[in-house]
C-alpha positions in Angstrom: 8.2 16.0 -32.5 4.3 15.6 -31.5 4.4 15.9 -27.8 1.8 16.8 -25.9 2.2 18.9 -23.2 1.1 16.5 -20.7 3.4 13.7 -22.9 6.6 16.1 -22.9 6.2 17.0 -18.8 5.9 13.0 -18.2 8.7 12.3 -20.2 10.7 15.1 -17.9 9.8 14.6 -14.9 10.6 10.6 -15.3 13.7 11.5 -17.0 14.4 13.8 -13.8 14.4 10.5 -11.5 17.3 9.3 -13.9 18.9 12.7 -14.1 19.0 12.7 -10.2 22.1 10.6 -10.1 23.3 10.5 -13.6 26.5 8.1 -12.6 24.9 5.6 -10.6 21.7 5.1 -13.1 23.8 5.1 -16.1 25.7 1.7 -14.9 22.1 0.4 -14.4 21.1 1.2 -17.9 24.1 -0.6 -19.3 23.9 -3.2 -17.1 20.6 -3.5 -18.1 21.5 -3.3 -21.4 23.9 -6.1 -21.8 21.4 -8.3 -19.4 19.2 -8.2 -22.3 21.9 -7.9 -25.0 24.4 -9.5 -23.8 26.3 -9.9 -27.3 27.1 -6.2 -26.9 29.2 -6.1 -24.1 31.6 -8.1 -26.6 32.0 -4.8 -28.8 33.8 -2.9 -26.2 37.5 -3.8 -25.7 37.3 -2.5 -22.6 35.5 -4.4 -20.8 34.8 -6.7 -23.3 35.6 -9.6 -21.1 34.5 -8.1 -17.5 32.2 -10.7 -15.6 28.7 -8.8 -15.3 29.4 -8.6 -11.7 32.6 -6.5 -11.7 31.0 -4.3 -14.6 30.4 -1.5 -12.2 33.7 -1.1 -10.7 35.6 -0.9 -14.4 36.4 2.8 -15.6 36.0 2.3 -18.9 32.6 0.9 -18.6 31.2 3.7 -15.9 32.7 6.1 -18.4 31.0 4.9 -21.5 27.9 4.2 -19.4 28.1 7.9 -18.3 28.6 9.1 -21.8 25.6 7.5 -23.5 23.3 8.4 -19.8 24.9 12.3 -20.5 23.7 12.4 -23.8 20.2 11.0 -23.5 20.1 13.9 -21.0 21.3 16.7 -23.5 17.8 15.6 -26.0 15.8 15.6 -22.9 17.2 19.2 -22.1 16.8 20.2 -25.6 12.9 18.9 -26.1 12.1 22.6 -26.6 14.9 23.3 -29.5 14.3 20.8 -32.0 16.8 22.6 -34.2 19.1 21.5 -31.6 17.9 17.9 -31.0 17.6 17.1 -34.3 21.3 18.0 -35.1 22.2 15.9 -31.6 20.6 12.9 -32.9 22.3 12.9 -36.8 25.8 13.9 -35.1 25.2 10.7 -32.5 24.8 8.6 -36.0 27.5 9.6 -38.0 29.8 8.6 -34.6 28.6 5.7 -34.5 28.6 4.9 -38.2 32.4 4.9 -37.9 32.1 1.9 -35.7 29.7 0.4 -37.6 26.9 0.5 -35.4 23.5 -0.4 -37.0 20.3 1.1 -36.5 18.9 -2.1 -34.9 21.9 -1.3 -32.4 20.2 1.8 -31.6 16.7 0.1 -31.3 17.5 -2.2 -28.8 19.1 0.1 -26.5 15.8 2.0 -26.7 13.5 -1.5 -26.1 16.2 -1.8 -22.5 15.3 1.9 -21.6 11.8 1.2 -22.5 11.6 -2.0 -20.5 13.9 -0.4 -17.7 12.0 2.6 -17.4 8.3 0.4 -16.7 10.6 -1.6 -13.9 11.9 1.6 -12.0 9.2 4.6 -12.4 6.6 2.4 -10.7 3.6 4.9 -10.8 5.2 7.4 -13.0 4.9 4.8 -15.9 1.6 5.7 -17.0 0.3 5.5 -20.5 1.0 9.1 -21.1 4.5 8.7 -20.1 5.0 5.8 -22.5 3.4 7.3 -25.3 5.6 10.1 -24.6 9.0 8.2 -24.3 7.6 6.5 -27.7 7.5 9.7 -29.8 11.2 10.8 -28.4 13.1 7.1 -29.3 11.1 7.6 -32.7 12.5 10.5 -33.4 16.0 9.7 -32.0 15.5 6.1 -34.7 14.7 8.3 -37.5 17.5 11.3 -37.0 20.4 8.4 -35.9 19.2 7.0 -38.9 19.7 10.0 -41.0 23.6 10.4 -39.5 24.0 6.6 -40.0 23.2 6.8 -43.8 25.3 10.1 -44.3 28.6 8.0 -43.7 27.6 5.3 -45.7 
């Protein structure tokens, strides 16, 4: 990946305001999520059928919330181990290639954290941090990718 150093330290220290309370920011993101998607929320029995408004009081939706929030933390932990990252990012695809999750799937969850992350780091949002959150969800398209196609 092509960080610079001032793009990887904006992308940490914005991803730290998430990291701060993983639980509570991870509903947001989903809740975000299926505001903007809201054809999504339909592929999760779970909570499939939840009104939007009792979203963040069902288990199995904080759960997956918390799973997905968790493991956007583990390739921000591992921006310094690309060895590591890289092999996060094709094991996330093959997963999901069992559901049949699509790339496209994977792109629009990164336009919500784009668009969520310009509504709730206020100041923090600077061009740098943008550019540097662009370079990390390209390289987490083209490595989901990779896993995707290997179960194909």
């Amino acid at each position: 990946m092509s960080l610079t150093a001032e793009e990887k330290t904006a992308v940490q220290d914005t991803w730290g305001v998430v990291a701060k309370d993983l639980k509570g920011n991870s509903i947001k993101v989903f809740l975000h999520f299926f505001t903007m998607f809201p054809e999504y929320q339909k592929l999760f029995r779970g909570f499939a059928d939840t009104p939007m408004d009792q979203l963040p009081e069902n288990r199995r939706f904080k759960a997956h919330a918390f799973t997905v929030v968790s493991a956007i933390n583990g390739l921000i932990d591992n921006l310094d181990d690309p060895e590591m990252l890289c092999e996060l990012l094709v094991k996330t695809g093959q997963n999901h290639a069992k559901r049949s999750i699509k790339i496209g799937d994977f792109k629009n969850l990164n336009d919500c954290l784009m668009d969520l992350f310009s509504k709730i780091f206020g100041e923090a949002w600077t061009p740098v941090a943008k550019s540097g959150w662009s370079k990390v969800f390209s390289v987490v398209l083209e490595k989901v990718a990779e896993g995707l196609k290997l179960n194909e």
